[in-house]
C-alpha positions in Angstrom: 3.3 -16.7 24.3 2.5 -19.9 25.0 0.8 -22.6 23.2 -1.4 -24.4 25.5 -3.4 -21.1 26.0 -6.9 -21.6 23.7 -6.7 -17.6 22.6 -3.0 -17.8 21.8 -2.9 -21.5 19.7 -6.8 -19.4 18.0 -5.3 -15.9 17.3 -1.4 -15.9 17.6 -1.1 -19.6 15.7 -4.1 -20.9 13.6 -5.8 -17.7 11.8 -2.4 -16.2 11.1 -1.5 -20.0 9.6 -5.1 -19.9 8.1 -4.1 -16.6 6.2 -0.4 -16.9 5.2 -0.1 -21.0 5.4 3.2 -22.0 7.5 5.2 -18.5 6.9 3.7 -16.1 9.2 4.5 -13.5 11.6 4.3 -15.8 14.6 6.6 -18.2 12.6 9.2 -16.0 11.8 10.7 -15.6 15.1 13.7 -17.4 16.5 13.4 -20.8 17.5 14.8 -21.8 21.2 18.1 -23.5 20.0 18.9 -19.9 17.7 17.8 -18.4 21.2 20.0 -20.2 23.2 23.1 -19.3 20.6 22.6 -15.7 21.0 25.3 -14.0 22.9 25.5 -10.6 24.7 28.1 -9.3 22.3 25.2 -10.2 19.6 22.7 -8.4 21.2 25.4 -5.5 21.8 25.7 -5.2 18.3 22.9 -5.3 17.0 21.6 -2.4 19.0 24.7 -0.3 18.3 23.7 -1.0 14.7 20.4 0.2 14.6 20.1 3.0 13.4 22.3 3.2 10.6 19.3 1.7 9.1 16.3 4.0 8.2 14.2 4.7 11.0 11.5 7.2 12.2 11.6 9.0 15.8 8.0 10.4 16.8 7.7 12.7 19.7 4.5 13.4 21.9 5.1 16.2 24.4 5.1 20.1 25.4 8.0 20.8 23.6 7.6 22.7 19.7 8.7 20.8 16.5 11.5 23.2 17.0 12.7 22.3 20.0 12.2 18.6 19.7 14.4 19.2 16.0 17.5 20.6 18.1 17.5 18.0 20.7 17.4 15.2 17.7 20.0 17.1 16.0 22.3 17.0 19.3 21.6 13.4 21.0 20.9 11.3 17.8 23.7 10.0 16.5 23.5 8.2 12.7 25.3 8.1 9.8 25.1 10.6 6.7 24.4 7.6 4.4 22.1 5.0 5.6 22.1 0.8 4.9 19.0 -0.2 3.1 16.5 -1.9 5.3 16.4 -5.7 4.8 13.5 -7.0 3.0 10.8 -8.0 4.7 10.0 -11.8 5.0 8.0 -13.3 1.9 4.7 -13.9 3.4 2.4 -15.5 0.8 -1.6 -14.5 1.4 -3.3 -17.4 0.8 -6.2 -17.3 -1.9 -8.4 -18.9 0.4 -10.8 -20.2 -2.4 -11.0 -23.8 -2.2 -12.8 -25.9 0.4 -10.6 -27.1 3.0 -11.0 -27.8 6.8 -8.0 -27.6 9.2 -8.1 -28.6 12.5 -6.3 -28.6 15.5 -6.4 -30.8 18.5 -6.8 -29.1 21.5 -7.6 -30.5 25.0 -10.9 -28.6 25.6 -14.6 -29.2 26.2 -15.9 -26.8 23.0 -14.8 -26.5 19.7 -14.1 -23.2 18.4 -15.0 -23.2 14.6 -13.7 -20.4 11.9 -15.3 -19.8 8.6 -13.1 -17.6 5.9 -13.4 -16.8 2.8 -11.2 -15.2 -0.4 -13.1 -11.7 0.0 -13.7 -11.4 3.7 -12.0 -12.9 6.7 -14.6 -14.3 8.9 -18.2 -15.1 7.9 -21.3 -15.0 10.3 -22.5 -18.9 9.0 -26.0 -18.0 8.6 -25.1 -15.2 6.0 -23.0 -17.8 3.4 -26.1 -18.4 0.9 -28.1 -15.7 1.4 -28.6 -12.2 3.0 -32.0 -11.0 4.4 -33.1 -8.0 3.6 -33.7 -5.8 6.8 -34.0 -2.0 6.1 -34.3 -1.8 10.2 -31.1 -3.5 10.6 -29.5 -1.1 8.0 -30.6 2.0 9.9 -29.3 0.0 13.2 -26.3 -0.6 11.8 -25.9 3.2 9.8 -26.9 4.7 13.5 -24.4 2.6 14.9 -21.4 3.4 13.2 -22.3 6.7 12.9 -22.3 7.1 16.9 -19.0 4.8 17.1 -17.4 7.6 14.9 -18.6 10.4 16.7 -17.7 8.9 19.9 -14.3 8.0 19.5 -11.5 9.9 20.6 -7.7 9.6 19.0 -5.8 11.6 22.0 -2.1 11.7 22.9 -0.1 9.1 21.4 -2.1 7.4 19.5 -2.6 10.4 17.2 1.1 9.5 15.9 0.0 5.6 15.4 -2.9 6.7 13.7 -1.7 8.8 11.2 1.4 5.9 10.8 -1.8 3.2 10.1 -3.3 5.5 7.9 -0.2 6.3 6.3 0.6 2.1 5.8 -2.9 2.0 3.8 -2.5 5.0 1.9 -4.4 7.2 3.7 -3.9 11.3 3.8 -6.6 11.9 6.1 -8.6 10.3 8.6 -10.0 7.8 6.7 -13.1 7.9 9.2 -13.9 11.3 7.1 -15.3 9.3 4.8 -16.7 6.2 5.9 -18.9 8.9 8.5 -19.9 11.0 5.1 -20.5 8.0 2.9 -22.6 5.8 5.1 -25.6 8.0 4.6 -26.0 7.2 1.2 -25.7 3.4 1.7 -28.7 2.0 0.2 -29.5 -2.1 0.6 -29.5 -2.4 -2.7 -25.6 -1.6 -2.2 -25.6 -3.7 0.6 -27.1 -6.6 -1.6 -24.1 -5.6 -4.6 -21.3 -6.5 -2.5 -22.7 -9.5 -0.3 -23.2 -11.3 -4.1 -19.8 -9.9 -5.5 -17.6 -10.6 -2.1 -19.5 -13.7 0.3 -22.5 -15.5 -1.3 -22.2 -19.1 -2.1 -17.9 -18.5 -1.8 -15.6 -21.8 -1.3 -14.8 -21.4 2.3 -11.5 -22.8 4.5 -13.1 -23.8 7.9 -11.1 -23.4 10.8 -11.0 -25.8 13.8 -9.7 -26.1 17.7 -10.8 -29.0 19.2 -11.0 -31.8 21.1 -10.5 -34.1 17.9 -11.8 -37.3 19.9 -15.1 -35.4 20.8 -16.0 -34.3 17.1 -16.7 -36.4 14.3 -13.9 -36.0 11.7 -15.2 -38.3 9.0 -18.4 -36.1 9.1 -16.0 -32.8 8.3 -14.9 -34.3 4.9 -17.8 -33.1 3.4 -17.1 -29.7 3.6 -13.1 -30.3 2.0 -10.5 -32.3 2.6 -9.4 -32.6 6.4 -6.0 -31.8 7.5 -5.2 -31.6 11.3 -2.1 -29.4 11.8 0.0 -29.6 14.9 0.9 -27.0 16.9 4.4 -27.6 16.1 3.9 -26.1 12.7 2.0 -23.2 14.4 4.4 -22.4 16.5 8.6 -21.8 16.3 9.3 -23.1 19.6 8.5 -26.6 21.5 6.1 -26.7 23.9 
């Protein structure tokens, strides 16, 4: 990771601060002096540790459950009684409902702008104040989910991580069951419910990488108060 890469300061540093503020998941991570004080005997025990904390093994293979069952019962070593997991960090979701425009100076020729909002995480700009009504686009859009369900193929592997992401968000079943059932009966006048309930005329947090001597920031304070954050707050190690 590296942060004089334009996708990794965007994606990996700024939307991530955008959501959570300064304690993120790219944030918590060591920093290169606690990287520098880690030892071999740290990282020895640390493994040897791991799994007397509560873990998961998943299997993809020719072998039966069975099978798979009495080779885990042979080669896995752990302890009857397990250690709680650690908590995870305490990541704040930010409300995002006040105007606010943060920027970050970047050496580049464009500026990449964000718009978010409390209900959805990135707005098309033209759709903030109002939302045509298109019954063509609707059908485009029904017929194209509908083939982008049909289409897609979970095989191997990733039918393990997509029943553990299903799992995280409380899901029993493919949760593509019922968006591919339920789309049919989208009407625009459900459509036109949630766009007033969840984006129109919401305060908005703009996002910015840029150049900052080749965009007016004076002219940005009209749409909240300016803050340019450095990529040292971004970011847990120096550049």
């Amino acid at each position: 990771m590296h942060s004089k890469d334009k996708c990794t300061i965007l994606y990996r540093g700024l939307l991530p601060y955008v959501f959570n503020g300064p304690n993120n998941s790219t944030t918590n991570a060591l920093t290169d002096a606690e990287i520098d004080a880690i030892t071999s005997a740290d990282l020895i025990a640390r493994i040897r540790d791991f799994f007397s904390y509560p873990h998961e093994i998943m299997y993809f293979g020719p072998r039966s459950a069975k099978e798979v069952a009495q080779v885990i019962s042979k080669k896995h070593r752990a302890p009857t009684t397990l250690r709680p997991a650690p908590p995870l960090p305490p990541w704040q979701t930010r409300p995002l409902d006040r105007p606010e425009v943060l920027v970050v100076h970047h050496d580049m020729v464009q500026a990449e702008v964000f718009l978010y909002g409390r209900s959805l995480p990135r707005y098309d700009t033209t759709l903030l104040h109002t939302l045509p009504e298109v019954p063509s686009s609707l059908e485009n859009a029904r017929s194209s989910v509908k083939q982008s369900i049909a289409s897609d193929r979970i095989v191997r592997n990733e039918i393990l991580w997509n029943y553990i992401t299903a799992r995280h968000f409380g899901y029993t079943t493919d949760q593509r069951r019922g968006t591919y059932s339920a789309i049919d009966t989208l009407t625009m006048s459900d459509v036109q419910q949630f766009y007033s309930k969840a984006v129109k005329d919401r305060c908005k947090v703009i996002a910015i990488l840029a150049d900052t001597s080749k965009i007016d920031m004076k002219a940005l304070e009209k749409y909240g108060p300016v803050r340019v954050v450095k990529k040292s707050e971004l970011f847990p190690y120096s550049e």
